[in-house]
C-alpha positions in Angstrom: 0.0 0.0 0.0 1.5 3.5 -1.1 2.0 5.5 2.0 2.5 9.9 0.9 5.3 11.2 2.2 2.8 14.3 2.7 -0.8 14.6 1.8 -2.7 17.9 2.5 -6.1 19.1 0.6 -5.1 17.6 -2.8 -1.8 17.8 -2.9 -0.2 14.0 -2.2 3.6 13.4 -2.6 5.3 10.2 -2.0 9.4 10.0 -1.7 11.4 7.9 -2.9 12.3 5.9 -6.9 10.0 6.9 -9.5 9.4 3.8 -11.2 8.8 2.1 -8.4 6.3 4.4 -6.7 4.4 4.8 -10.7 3.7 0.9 -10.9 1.7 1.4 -7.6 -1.1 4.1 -8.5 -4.0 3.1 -9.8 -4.2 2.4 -13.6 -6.5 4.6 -15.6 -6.3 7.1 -12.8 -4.6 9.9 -14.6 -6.0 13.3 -16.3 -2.2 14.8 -16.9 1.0 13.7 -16.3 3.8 16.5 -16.4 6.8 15.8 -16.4 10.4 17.7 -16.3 12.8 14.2 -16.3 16.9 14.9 -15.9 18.2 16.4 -19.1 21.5 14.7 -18.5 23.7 17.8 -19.1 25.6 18.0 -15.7 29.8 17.2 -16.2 31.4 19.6 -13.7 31.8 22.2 -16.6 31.4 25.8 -16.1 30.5 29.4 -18.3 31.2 32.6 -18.0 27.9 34.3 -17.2 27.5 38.1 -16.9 31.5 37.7 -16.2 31.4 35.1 -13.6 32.1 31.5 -13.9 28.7 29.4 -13.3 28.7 25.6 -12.7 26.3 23.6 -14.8 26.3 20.6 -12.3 23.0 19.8 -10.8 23.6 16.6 -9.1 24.3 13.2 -9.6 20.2 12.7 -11.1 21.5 15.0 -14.0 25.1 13.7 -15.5 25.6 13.1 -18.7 24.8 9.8 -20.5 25.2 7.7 -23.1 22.7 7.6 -26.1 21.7 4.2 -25.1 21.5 5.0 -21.2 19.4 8.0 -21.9 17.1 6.0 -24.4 16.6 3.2 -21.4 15.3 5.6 -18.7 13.0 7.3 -20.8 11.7 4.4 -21.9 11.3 2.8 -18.7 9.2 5.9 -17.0 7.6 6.6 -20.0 6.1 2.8 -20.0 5.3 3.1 -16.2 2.8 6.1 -16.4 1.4 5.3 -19.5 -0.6 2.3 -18.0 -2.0 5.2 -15.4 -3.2 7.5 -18.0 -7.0 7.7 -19.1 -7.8 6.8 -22.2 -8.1 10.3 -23.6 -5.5 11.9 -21.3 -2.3 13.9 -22.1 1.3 14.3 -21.3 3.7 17.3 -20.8 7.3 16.7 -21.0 9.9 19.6 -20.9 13.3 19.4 -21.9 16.5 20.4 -24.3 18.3 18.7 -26.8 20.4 16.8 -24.5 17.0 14.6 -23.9 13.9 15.9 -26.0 14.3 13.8 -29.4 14.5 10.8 -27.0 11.4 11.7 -25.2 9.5 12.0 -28.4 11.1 9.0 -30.0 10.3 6.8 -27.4 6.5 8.6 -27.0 5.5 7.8 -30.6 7.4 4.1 -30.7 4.8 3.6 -27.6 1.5 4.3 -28.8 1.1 7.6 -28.1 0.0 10.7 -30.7 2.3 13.9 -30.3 0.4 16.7 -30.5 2.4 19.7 -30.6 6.1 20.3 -29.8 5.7 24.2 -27.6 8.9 26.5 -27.6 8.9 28.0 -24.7 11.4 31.1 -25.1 12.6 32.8 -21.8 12.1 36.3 -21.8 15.1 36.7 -19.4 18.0 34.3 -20.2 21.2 34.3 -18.5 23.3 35.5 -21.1 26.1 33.0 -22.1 29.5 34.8 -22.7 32.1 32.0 -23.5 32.2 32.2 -27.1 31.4 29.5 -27.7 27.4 29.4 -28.0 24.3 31.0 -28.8 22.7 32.1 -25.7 20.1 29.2 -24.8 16.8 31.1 -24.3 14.2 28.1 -25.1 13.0 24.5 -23.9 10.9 22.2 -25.6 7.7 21.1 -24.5 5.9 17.4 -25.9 2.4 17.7 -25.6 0.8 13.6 -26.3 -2.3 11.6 -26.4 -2.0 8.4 -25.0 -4.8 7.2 -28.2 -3.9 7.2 -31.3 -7.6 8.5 -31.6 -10.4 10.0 -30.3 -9.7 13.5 -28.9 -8.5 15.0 -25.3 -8.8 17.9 -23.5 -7.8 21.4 -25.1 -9.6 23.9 -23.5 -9.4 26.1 -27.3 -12.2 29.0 -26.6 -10.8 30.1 -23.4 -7.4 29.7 -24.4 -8.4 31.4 -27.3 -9.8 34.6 -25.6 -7.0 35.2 -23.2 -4.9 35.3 -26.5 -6.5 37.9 -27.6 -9.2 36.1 -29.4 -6.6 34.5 -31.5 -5.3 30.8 -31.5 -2.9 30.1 -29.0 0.8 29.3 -31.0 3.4 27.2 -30.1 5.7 29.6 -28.8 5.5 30.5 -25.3 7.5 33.7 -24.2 7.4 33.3 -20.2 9.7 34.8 -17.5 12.0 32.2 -15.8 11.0 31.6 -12.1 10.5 35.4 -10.3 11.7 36.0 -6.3 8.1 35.4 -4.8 7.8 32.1 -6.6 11.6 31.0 -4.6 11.0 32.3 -1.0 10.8 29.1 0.4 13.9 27.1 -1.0 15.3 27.4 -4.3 15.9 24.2 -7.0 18.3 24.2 -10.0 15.7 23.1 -12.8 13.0 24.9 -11.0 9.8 25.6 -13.6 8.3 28.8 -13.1 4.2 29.1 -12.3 3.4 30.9 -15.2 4.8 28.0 -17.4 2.7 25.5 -15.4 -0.3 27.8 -14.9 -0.8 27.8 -18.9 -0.5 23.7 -19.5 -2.6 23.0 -16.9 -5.6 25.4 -17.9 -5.1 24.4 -21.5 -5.3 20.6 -20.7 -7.3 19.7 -17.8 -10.3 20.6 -16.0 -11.6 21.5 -12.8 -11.5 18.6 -10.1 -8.7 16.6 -12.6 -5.7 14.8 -11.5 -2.4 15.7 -12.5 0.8 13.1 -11.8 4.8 15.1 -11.5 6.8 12.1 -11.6 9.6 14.6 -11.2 8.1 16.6 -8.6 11.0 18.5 -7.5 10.0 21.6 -5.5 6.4 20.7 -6.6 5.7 23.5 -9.0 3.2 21.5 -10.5 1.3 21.0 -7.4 1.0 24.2 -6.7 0.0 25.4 -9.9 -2.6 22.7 -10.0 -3.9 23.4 -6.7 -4.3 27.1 -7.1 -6.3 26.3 -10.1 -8.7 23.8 -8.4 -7.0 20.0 -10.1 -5.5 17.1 -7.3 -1.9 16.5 -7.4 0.6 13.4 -6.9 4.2 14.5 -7.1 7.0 12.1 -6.7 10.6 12.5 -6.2 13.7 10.5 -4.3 14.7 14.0 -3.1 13.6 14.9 0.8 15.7 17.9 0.4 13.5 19.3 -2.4 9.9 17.9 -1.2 10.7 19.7 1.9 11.0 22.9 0.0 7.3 21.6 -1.6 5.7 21.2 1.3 6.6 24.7 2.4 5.1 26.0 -0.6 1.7 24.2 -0.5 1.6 25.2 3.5 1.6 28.9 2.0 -0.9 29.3 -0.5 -2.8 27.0 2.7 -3.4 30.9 3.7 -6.2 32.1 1.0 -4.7 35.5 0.9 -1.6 34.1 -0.1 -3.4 32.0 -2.9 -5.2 34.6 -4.2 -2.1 36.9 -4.1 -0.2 34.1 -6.1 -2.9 32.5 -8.3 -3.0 36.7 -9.5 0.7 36.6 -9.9 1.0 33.3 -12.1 -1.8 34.1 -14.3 0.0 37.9 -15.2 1.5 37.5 -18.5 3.3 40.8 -20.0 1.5 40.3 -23.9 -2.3 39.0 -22.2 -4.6 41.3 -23.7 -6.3 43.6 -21.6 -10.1 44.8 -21.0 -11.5 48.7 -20.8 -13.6 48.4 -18.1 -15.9 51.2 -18.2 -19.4 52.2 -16.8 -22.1 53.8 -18.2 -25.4 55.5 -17.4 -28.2 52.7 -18.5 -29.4 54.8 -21.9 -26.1 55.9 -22.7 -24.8 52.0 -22.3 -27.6 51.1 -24.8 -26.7 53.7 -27.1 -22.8 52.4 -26.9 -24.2 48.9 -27.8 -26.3 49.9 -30.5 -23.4 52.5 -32.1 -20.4 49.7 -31.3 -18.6 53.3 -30.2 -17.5 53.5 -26.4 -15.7 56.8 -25.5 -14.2 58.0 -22.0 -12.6 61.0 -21.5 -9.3 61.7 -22.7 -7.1 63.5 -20.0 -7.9 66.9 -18.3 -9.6 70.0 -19.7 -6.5 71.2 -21.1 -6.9 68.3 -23.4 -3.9 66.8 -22.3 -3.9 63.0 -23.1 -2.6 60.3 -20.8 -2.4 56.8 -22.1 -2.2 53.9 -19.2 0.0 50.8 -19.7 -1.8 47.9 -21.0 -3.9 49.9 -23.4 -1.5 49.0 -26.4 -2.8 45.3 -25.5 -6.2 46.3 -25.5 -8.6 43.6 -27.3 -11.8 44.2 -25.2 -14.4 46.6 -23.6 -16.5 45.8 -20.6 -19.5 48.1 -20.4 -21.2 48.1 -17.1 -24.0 50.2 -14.9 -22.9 50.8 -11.7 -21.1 47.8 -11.6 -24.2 45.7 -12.5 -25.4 44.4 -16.3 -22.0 43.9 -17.4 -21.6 43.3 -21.0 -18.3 42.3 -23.4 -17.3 43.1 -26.5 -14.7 42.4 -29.0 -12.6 45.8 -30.0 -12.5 46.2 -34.0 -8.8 46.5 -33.8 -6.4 45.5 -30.7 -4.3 48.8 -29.0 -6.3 51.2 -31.2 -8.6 54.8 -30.3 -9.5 57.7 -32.2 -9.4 60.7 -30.4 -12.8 62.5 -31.2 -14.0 66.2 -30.6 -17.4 66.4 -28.6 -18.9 67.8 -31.6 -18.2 64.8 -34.0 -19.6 62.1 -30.8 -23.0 64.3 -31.1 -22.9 63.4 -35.1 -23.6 59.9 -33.8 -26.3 60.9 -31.3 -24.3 61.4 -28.0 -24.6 64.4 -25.7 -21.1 64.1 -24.0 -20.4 67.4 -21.6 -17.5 66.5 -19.4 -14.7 67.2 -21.9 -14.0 68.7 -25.8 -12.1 65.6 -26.4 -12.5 62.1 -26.0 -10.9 58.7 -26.3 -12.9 56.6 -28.8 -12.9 52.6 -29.1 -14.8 50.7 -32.0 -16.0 47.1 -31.1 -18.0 44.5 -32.5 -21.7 44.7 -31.3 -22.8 42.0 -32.8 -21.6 39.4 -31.1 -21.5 39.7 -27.1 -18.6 37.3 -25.4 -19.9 34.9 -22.3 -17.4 35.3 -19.4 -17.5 33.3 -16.4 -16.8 35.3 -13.5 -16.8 38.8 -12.9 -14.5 40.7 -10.6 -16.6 43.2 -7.7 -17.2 46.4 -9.8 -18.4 47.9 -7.2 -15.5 50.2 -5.4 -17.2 53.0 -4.0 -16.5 56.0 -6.1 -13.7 53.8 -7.9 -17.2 52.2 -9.6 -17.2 54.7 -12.0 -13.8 55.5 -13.3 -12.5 53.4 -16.5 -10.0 51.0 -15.8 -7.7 48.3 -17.4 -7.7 44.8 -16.5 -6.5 41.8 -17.9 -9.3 39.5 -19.5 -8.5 36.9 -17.3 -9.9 38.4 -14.8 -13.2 37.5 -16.5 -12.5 34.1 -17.9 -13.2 31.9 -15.0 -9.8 30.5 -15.1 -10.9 27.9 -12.6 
């Protein structure tokens, strides 16, 4: 009988040889396996970085291999969760040339049906300085079906809207692991949330179950439990499952989860929503027109522009904070800036400035959204505001 290591509202980890402790869950158990294996690229070597000389060696887990060494230890993992996946379920596997072509070798020789390969490009890179190479700034990501057919979970519409309303690619450009996400220990292959935060709403639902067979400092857990899925971790490590366990006993404060569910779902390019209200007749006439206008700056005229609106995709029209609607801007980071004379052309009366910031959307087609954030902030209620759209996804 499997006995966790540490189990705590979702969140089970057991300690101790992977393969072993894979054969012993339950078969057909599994909505999501991630997985972030040893790339085998420790040898005692080191680079100059930023001028210093930086080590490369991780641990014993992570030296170098042969070909055929490689080849057996992804196969034998690979194998063992395979028979634990759903029929319709999917795996993650991150990794570098030193191990990815033998990850997606052994994956397709096994049954299952790659889906994509994700770049995920690091938008802060150390900078390598030796002279020798190109400064690595991506990883590959295997996305796979365990059937050859039938279909899985890709969560396309919402994905879709917090892209802007367009497809999600397969390049990822995410920030490497930030200073909140390493207050409790710190791990040399460490993913950061954002990374995890994006596969796991892409690929699972609510409720699912996610195996780490490679937990490490449980990353994966954490991203899964802030987001409302059950996770198994495993890892022969005490050292680093410690360091896990510290981070699921913080977000055990909901202040703390709320703070860092916010943090891992920021992304620098997410498109962003004007939030504005609107007197009930005037909201109507909005609608009908497809124009929404707000005041642009002071009565001087003077114009100022807050960050985010260049990734602005979306208006939110509200009443008091109540009878929220969303629409689709014509074009993405775009305003005209209009006189009050040429707004009363289309049938306004505006009277609190002679100039005006003017957005076009698509009124014929009103978006669904999930959730909505408390509108209601005293006098706060009825200035516009930018927020990121998934604020109003439902992202759990």
């Amino acid at each position: 009988m499997l006995i966790p290591y540490f189990y705590c509202n979702d969140f089970c980890i057991y300690s101790g040889d992977s393969l072993t402790l894979i054969d012993q869950l339950d078969d057909n158990s599994l909505d999501l396996v991630f997985a972030d294996p040893p790339y085998f690229l420790s040898s005692g070597r080191k680079m100059d970085i930023a001028g210093r000389n930086v080590s490369f060696e991780k641990g014993v887990w992570d030296r170098c291999r042969s070909v055929e060494e490689i080849d057996n230890f992804n196969l034998q993992w690979i194998r063992a969760v395979r028979s634990k996946m759903k029929q319709n379920a999917t795996i993650w596997i991150s990794g570098t040339f030193h191990n990815i072509f033998s990850v997606e070798r052994i994956l397709v020789d096994n049954g299952f049906k790659i889906i994509n390969l994700v770049s995920w490009q690091k938008s802060n890179p150390h900078e390598i300085a030796d002279g020798q190479h190109l400064t690595f700034s991506t990883e590959i990501l295997v996305w796979a079906r365990k059937s050859l057919h039938g279909r899985h979970c890709y969560n396309y519409e919402l994905m879709t809207q917090l892209n802007g309303g367009k497809p999600l690619t397969d390049v990822w450009k995410i920030p490497t692991p930030s200073s909140w996400e390493r207050k409790c220990g710190k791990h040399p292959t460490q993913k950061p949330l954002r990374l995890l935060y994006k596969i796991i709403l892409a690929s699972t639902h609510a409720g699912d179950t996610i195996l780490d067979p490679f937990a490490g400092s449980c990353t994966t857990g954490i991203a899964a439990n802030l987001l409302g899925r059950k996770f198994i971790g495993i890892d022969q490590s005490v050292e680093y499952l410690s360091y896990g366990i510290r981070r699921k006993q913080e977000i055990e404060d909901p202040v703390i989860a709320d703070k860092y569910l916010k943090k891992m779902s920021e992304n620098p390019e997410e498109v962003t929503v004007m939030v504005n209200h609107c007197r009930k007749g005037l909201k109507e006439k909005m609608i009908e027109t497809g124009i929404c206008y707000l005041r642009a700056g002071d009565s001087k005229g003077s114009l100022c522009i807050t960050p985010g609106f260049e990734r602005l995709s979306y208006v939110l029209l509200h009443t008091n904070g109540e009878d929220c609607q969303l629409f689709k801007l014509k074009s993405k980071g775009r305003f005209n800036i209009w006189t009050k004379e040429t707004l009363e052309e289309y049938g306004f009366q505006p009277s609190h400035a002679p100039y005006y910031i003017v957005l076009h959307f698509d009124n014929t087609k009103p978006i669904p959204f999930k959730q909505l954030p408390n509108l209601k902030e005293s006098s706060n209620t009825y200035i516009a505001k930018i927020k990121p759209l998934s604020d109003f996804m439902g992202i759990k």
